[in-house]
LOTORNU-683913 format. One record per residue (C-alpha): residue number from 1; residue in one letter; x, y, z. Coordinates in Angstrom, 2 decimals. Example, Ala and Ser with C-alpha at 12.3 -4.5 7.8 and 13.67 -1.06 7.14 Angstrom:
<gukes>
n, res, X, Y, Z
1, a, 12.30, -4.50, 7.80 .
2, s, 13.67, -1.06, 7.14 .
</gukes>
This chain:
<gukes>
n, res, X, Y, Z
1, x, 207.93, -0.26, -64.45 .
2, x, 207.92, -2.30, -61.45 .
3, x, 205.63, -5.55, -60.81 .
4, x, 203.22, -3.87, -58.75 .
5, x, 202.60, -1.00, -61.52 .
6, x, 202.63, -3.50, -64.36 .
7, x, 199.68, -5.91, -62.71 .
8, x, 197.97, -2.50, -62.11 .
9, x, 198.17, -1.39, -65.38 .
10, x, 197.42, -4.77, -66.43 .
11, x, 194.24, -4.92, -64.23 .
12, x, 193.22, -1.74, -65.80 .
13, x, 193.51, -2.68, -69.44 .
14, x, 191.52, -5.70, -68.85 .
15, x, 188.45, -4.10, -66.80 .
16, x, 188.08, -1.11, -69.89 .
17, x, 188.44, -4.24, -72.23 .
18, x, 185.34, -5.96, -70.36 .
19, x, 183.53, -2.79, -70.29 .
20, x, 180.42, -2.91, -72.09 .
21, x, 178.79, 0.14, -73.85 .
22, x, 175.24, 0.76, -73.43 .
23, x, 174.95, 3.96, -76.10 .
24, x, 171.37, 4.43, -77.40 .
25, x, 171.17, 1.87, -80.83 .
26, x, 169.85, 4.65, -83.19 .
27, x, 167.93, 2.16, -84.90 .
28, x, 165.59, 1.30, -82.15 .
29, x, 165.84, 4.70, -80.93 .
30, x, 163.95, 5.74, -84.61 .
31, x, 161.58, 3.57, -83.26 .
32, x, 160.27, 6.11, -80.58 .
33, x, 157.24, 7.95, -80.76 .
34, x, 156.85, 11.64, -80.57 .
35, x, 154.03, 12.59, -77.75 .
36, x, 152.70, 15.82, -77.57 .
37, x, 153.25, 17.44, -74.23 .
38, x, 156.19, 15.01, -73.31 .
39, x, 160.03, 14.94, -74.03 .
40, x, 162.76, 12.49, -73.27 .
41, x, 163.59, 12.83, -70.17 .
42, x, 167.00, 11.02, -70.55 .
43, x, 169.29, 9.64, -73.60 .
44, x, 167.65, 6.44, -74.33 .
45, x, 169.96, 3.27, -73.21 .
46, x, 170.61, 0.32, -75.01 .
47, x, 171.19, -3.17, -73.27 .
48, x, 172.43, -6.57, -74.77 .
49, x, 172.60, -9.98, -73.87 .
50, x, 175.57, -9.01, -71.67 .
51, x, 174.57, -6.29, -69.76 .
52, x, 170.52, -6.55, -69.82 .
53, x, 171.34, -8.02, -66.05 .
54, x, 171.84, -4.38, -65.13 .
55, x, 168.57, -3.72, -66.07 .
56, x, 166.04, -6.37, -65.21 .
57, x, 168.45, -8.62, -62.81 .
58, x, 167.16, -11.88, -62.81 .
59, x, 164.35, -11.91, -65.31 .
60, x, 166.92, -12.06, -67.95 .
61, x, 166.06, -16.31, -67.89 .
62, x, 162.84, -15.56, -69.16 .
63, x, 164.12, -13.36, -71.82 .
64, x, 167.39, -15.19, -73.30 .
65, x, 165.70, -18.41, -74.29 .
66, x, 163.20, -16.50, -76.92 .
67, x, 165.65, -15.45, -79.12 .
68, x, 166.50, -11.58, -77.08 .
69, x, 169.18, -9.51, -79.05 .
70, x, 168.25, -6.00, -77.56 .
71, x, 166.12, -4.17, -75.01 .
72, x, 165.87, 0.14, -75.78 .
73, x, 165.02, 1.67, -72.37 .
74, x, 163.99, 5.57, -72.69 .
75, x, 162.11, 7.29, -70.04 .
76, x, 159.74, 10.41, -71.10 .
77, x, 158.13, 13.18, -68.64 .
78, x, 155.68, 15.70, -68.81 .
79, x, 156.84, 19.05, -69.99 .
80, x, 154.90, 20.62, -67.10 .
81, x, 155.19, 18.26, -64.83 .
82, x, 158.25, 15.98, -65.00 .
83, x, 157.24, 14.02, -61.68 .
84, x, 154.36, 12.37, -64.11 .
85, x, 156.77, 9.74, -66.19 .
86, x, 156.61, 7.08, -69.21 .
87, x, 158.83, 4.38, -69.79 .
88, x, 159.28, 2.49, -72.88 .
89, x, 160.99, -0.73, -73.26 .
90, x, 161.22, -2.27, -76.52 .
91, x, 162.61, -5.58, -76.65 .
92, x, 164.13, -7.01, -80.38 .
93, x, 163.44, -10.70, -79.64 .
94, x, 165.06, -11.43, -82.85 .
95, x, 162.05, -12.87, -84.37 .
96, x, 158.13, -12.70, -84.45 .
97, x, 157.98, -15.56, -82.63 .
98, x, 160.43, -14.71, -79.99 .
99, x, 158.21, -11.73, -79.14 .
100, x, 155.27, -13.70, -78.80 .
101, x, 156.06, -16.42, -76.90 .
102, x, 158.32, -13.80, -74.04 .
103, x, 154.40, -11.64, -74.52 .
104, x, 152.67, -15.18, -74.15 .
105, x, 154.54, -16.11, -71.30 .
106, x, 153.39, -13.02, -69.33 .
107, x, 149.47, -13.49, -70.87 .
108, x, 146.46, -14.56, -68.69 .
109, x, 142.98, -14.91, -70.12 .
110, x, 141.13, -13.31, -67.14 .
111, x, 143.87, -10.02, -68.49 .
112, x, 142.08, -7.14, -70.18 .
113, x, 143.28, -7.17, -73.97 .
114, x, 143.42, -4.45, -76.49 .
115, x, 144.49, -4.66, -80.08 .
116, x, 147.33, -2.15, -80.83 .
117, x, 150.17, -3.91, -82.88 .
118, x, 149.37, -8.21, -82.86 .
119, x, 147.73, -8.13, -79.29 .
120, x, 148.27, -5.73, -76.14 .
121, x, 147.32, -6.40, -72.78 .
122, x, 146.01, -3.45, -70.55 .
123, x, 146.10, -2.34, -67.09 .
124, x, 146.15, 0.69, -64.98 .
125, x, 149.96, 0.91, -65.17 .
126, x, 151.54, -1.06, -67.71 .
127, x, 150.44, -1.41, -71.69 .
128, x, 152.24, -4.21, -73.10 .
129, x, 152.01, -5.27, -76.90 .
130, x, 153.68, -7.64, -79.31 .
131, x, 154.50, -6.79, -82.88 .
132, x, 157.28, -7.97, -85.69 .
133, x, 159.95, -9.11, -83.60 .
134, x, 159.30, -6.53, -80.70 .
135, x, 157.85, -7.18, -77.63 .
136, x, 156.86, -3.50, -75.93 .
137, x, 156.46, -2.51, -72.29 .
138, x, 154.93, 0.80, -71.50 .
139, x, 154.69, 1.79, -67.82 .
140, x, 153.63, 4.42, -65.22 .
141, x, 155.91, 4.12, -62.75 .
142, x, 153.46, 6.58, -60.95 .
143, x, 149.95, 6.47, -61.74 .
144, x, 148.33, 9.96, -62.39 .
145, x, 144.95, 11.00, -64.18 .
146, x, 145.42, 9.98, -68.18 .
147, x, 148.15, 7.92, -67.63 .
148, x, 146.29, 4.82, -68.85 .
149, x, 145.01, 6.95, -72.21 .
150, x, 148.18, 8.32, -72.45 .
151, x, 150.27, 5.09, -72.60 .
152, x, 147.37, 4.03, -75.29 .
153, x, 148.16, 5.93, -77.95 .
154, x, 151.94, 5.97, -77.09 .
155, x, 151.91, 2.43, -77.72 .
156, x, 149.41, 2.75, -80.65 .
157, x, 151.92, 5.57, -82.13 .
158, x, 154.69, 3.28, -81.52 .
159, x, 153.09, 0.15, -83.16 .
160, x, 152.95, 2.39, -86.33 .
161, x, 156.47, 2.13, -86.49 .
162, x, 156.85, -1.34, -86.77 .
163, x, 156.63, -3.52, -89.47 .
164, x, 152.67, -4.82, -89.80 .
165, x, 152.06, -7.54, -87.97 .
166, x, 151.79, -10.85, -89.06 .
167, x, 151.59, -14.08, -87.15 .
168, x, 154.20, -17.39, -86.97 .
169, x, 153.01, -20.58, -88.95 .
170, x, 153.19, -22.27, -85.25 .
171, x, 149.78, -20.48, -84.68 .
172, x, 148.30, -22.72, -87.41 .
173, x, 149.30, -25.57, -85.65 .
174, x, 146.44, -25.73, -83.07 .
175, x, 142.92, -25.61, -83.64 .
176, x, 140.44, -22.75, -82.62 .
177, x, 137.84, -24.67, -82.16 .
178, x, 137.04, -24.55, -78.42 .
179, x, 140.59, -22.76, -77.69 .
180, x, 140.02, -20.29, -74.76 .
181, x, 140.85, -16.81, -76.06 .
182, x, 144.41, -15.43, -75.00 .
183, x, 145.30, -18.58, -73.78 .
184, x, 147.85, -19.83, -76.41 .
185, x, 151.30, -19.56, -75.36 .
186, x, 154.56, -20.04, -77.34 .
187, x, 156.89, -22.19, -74.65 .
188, x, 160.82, -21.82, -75.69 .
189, x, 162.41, -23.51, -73.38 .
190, x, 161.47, -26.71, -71.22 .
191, x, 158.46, -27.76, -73.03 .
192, x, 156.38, -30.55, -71.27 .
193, x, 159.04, -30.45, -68.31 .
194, x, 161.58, -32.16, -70.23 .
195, x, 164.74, -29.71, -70.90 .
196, x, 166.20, -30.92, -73.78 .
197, x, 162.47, -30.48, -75.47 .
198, x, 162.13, -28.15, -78.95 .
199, x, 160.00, -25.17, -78.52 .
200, x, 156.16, -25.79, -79.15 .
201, x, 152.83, -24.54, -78.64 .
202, x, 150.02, -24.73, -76.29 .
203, x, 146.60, -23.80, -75.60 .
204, x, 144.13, -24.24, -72.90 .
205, x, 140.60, -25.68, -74.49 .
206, x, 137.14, -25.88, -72.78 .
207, x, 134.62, -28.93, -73.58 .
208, x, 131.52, -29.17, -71.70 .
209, x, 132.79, -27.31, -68.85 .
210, x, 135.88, -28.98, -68.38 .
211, x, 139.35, -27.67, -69.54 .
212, x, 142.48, -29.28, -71.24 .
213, x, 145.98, -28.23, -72.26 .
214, x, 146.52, -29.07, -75.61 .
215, x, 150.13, -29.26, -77.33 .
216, x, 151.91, -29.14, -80.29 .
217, x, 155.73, -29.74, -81.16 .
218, x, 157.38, -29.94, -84.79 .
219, x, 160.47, -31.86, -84.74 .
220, x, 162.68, -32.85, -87.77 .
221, x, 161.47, -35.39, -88.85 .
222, x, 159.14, -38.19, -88.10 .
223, x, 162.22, -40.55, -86.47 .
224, x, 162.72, -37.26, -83.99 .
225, x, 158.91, -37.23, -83.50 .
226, x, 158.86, -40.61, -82.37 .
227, x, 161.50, -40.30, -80.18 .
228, x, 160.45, -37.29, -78.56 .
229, x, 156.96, -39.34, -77.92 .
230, x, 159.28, -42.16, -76.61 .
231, x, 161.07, -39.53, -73.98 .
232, x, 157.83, -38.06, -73.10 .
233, x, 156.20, -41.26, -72.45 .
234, x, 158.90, -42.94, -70.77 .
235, x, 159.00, -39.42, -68.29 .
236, x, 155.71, -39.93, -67.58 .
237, x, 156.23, -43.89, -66.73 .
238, x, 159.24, -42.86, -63.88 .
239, x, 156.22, -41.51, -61.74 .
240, x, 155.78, -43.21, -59.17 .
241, x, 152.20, -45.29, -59.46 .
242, x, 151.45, -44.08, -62.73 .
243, x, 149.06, -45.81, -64.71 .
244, x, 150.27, -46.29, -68.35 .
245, x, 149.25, -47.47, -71.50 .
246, x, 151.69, -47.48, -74.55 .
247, x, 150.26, -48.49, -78.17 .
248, x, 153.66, -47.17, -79.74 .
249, x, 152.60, -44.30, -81.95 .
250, x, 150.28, -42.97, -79.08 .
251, x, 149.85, -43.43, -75.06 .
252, x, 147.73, -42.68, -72.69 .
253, x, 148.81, -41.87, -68.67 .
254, x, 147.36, -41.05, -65.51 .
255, x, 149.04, -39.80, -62.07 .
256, x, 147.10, -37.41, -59.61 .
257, x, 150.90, -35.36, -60.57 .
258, x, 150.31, -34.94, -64.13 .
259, x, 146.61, -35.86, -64.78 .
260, x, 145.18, -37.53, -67.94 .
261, x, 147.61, -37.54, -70.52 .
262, x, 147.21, -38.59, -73.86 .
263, x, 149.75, -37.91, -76.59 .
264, x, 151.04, -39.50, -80.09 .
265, x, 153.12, -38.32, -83.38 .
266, x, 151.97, -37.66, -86.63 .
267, x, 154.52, -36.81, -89.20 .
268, x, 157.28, -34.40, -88.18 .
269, x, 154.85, -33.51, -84.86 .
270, x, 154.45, -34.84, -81.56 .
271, x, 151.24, -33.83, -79.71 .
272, x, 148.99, -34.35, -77.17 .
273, x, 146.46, -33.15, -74.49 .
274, x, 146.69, -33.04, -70.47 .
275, x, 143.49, -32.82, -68.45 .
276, x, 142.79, -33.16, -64.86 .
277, x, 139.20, -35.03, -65.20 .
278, x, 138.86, -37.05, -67.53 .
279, x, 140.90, -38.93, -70.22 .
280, x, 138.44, -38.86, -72.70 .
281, x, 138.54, -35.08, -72.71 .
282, x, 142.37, -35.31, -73.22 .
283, x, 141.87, -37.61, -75.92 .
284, x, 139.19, -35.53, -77.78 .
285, x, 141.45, -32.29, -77.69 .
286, x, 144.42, -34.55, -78.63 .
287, x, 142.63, -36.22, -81.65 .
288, x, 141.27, -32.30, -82.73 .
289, x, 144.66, -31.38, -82.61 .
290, x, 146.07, -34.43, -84.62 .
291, x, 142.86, -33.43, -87.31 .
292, x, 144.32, -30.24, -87.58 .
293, x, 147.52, -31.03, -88.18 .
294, x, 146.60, -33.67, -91.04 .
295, x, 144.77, -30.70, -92.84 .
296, x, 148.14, -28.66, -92.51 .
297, x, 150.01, -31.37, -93.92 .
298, x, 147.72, -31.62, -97.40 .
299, x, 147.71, -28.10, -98.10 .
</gukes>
């Protein structure tokens, strides 16, 4: 064998080594619903963390951060018509909270929500739901008459699949009181612009007309709390003209960049509000929140 035909060969042993497979995962695949009137209209595919680029290109940065092991991607059609089609995505997010906080991140409260599997959000082409650790996308790529109904109870037939749902503790850790519906979001990655930040939740609240983004971040342990406070103190301070004031466990900022923040640690948590008004409607989300998380800590 000569060089040339050894660095070919070579070559060639190395690209079918890097190959991925993306064969259907029969266990997701189980998943699928039947629906009457409709049949696959290919083999479902399976994509992982390596090859989901092929499939979304570069969304994959919203996915990978949450947790994403798997996406199942099967198209359906209509027996007597197979230019009316369905797709299914179901993405294993590797946890309950994975899937809510990649479902979160895509939520609005002006959407139009439904309640197949934990929550679903509607529309005239898409039916997305979260459930277990499975966040679901159902589309039309083409709309035709019934194809809202239709992916409905394809996604209501596919929730029945999944394990019942049942919320993450990190839900308890804000309040409802005067939380906007559907605003709560589960933020993985980046939290409170600082990289380097553990996941945590938020919510949007409404007092007297007048909104606030409350927070909520459990670290490991009350030194980590404080020094995440610290970091998120001392990142509001680099702005230029900010107006600070630091009493240690708590502080309180202002710039026309970042608004009215007010935000302290109690126990293993760091939290806060962030308003654009008024600092005593930061404070008064920020000291519900704190409230709330006292009662969690004496049950």
């Amino acid at each position: 064998m000569n060089k040339r035909h050894f660095l070919y060969f070579a070559m060639a042993f190395l690209i079918a080594g890097c190959t991925t497979d993306n064969k259907d995962d029969p266990n997701l695949s189980s998943l699928l619903p039947e629906i009457s009137g409709w049949q696959l209209a290919d083999s479902p595919i399976t994509y992982t963390h390596d090859t989901l680029f092929d499939y979304i290109n570069g969304n994959c940065e919203l996915y990978f951060p949450y947790g994403f092991e798997k996406l199942l991607s099967t198209s359906y059609e209509n027996s007597a018509n197979s230019e009316q089609t369905l797709i299914i995505d179901i993405y294993d997010m590797g946890s309950s909270l994975g899937a809510f906080g990649v479902y979160s991140s895509m939520s609005h409260p002006d959407y139009n929500y439904g309640d197949t599997g934990c929550e679903s959000i509607l529309s005239q082409q898409q039916v997305r739901f979260w459930q277990d650790s499975y966040q679901v996308e159902i589309n039309c790529p083409t709309p035709f008459d019934g194809a809202e109904k239709l992916m409905q109870d394809a996604a209501a037939a596919l929730s029945e699949n999944f394990p019942a749902c049942k919320k993450p503790e990190h839900f308890s850790w804000l309040p409802q009181e005067n939380m906007i519906p559907h605003s709560i979001k589960y933020i993985a990655d980046g939290f409170l612009g600082l990289s380097d930040f553990p996941g945590g939740m938020e919510a949007v609240y409404s007092i007297d007309g007048k909104e606030a983004r409350g927070f909520a971040i459990k670290c490991q342990n009350p030194d980590e709390a404080q020094n995440s406070l610290t970091r998120y103190r001392d990142s509001q301070k680099a702005f230029k003209g900010a107006e600070l004031q630091d009493q240690g466990t708590y502080f309180s900022s202002f710039h026309k960049y970042s608004g009215h923040v007010w935000a302290g640690v109690e126990g293993n948590w760091l939290y806060g509000s962030i308003a654009k008004d008024q600092l005593e409607i930061s404070e008064q989300v920020a000291t519900t929140i704190k409230n709330n998380l006292l009662s969690l800590q004496n049950q």
